[in-house]
C-alpha positions in Angstrom: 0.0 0.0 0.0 2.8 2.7 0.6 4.6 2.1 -2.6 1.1 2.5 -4.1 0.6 5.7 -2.5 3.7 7.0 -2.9 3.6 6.1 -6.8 0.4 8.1 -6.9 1.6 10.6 -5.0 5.0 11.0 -7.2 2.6 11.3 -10.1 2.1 8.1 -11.8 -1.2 7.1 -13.1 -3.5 4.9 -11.9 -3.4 2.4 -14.5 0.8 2.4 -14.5 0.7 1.6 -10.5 -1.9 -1.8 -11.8 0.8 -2.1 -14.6 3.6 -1.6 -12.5 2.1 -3.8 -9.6 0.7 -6.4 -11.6 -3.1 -5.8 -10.5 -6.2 -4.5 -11.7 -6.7 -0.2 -12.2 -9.8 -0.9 -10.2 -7.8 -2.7 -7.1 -5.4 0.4 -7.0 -8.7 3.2 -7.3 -10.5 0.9 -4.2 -6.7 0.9 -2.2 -6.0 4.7 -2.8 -9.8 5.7 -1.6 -9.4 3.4 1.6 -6.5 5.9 2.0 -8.3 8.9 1.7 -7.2 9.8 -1.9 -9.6 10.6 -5.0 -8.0 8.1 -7.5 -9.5 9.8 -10.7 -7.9 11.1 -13.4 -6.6 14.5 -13.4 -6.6 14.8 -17.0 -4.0 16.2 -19.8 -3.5 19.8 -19.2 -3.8 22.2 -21.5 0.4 22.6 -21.6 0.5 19.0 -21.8 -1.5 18.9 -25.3 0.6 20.2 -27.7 3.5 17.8 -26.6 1.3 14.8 -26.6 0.3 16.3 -30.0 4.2 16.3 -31.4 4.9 12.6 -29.8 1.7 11.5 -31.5 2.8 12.8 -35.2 6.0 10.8 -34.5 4.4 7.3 -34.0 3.8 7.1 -30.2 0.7 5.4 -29.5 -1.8 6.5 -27.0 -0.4 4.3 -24.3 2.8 5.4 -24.5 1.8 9.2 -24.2 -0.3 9.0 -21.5 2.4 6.5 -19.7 5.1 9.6 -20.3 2.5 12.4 -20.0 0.8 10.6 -16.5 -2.6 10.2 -17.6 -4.7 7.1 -19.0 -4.5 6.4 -23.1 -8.3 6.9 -23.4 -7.3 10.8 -22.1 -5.2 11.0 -24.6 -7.2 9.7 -27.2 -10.0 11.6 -26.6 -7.4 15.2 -25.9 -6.0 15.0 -29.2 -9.3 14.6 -30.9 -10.5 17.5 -29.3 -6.9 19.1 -31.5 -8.3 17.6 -34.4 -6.9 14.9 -34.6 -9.2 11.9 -36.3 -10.2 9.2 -33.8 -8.7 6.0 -35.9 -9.0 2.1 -34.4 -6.3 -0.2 -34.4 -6.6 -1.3 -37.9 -6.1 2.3 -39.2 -10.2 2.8 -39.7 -12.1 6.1 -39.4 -15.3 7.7 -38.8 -17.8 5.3 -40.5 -16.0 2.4 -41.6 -15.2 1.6 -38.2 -17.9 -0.7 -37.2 -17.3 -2.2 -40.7 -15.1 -5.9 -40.6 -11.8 -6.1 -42.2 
């Protein structure tokens, strides 16, 4: 529990601690509350986009952004769409094809 808190506390995410620990985000969220500590997400500050903006365009995936920037890849994924960037799955699909099969 204090290597969880103090991970937290030195500004790693919740879902690197479940990573780094090897258990689930939601087993970290209920530890931190029992401590007294909101586990949600603080989010990708405005100073934060642009960066996660320039590692995107140079092949970083959303995982690896949010595991440099501290925040989860969904934050990021849904930050840089707000920039404009198009939200793409994994097989390189957007907008309607999406829900389409291979």
């Amino acid at each position: 529990m204090d290597e969880l808190v103090a991970g937290f506390h030195g500004g790693a995410s919740v879902a690197g601690l479940a990573r780094q620990l090897g258990i689930h985000r939601g087993t970290v969220s209920k530890h931190l509350r029992a401590r007294g500590i909101d586990p949600s997400s603080k989010g990708l500050s405005l100073d934060d986009v642009p960066a996660a903006l320039e590692l995107y365009w140079k092949g970083w995936t959303y995982e690896q952004i949010g595991e440099k920037l501290g925040v989860g890849q969904t934050t990021v994924r849904d930050r840089l769409h707000e920039a404009g960037v198009p939200k793409v799955d994994r097989y390189g699909r957007s907008g309607r094809n999406m829900s389409r099969g291979r």
